[in-house]
N, C-alpha and C positions, 0 to 999 in steps of 0.2 A: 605136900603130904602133911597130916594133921599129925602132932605129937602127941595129944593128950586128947582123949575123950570128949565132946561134946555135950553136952546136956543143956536141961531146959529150951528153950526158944531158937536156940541158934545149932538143938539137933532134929530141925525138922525134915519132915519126908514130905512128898506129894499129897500123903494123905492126913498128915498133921500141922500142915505150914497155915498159919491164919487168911483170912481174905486177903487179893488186889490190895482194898479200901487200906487195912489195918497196913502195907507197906508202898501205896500209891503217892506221891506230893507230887501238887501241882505249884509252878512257880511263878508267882504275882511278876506281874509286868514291873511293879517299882521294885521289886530286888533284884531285876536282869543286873541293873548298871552296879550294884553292890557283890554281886555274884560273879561277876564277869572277869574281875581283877585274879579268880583264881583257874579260871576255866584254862588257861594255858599249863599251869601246871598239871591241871587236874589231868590232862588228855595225855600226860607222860608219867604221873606217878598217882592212879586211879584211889589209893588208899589216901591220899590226904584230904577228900571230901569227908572221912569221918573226922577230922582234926578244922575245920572251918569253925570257925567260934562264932553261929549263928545267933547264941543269944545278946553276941555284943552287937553286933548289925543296929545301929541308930534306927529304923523306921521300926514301929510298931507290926505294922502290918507283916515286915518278915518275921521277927521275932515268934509272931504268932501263927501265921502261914505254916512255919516251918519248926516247930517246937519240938515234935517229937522224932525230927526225921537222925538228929543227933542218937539220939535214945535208941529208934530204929537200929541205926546201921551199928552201934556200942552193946545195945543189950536184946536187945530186938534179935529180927531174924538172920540179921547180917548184911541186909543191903537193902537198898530202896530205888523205888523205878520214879524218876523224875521227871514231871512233864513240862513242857516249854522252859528247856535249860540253853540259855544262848552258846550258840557252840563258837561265837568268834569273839 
């Protein structure tokens, strides 16, 4: 149950919530192996995918893959739909 009022982006409705696009990430095959060290926790404590320190990630390619998906789930809409995330 929410304690405090909502606003901005993260009080959307069906008929105010941005595109798929603006909350979709797709996930580069070279950050499975970088990603994968949290997928166990993740599958038991769902909130700590906003707490992955993606812009520390060494390869460029995630860094930028996945830039806004921090931003997303922090200021954004509140979550994000991730595709090809290795589940094991």
């Amino acid at each position: 149950m929410l304690k405090i009022a909502l606003t901005g982006c993260q009080a959307w409705t069906s008929q105010t919530i941005s595109p798929p696009k603006a909350w979709s990430y797709s996930f580069p095959e070279d950050c499975r192996s970088l990603f994968s060290r949290w997928i166990h926790q993740i599958n038991y404590h769902s909130d700590l995918i906003a707490k992955i320190p993606f812009e520390s990630f060494e390869s460029d390619t995630c860094r930028n893959s996945l830039a806004g998906l921090s931003t997303e789930l922090n200021s954004g809409c509140g979550f994000a739909v991730l595709d090809h995330v290795p589940l094991k």
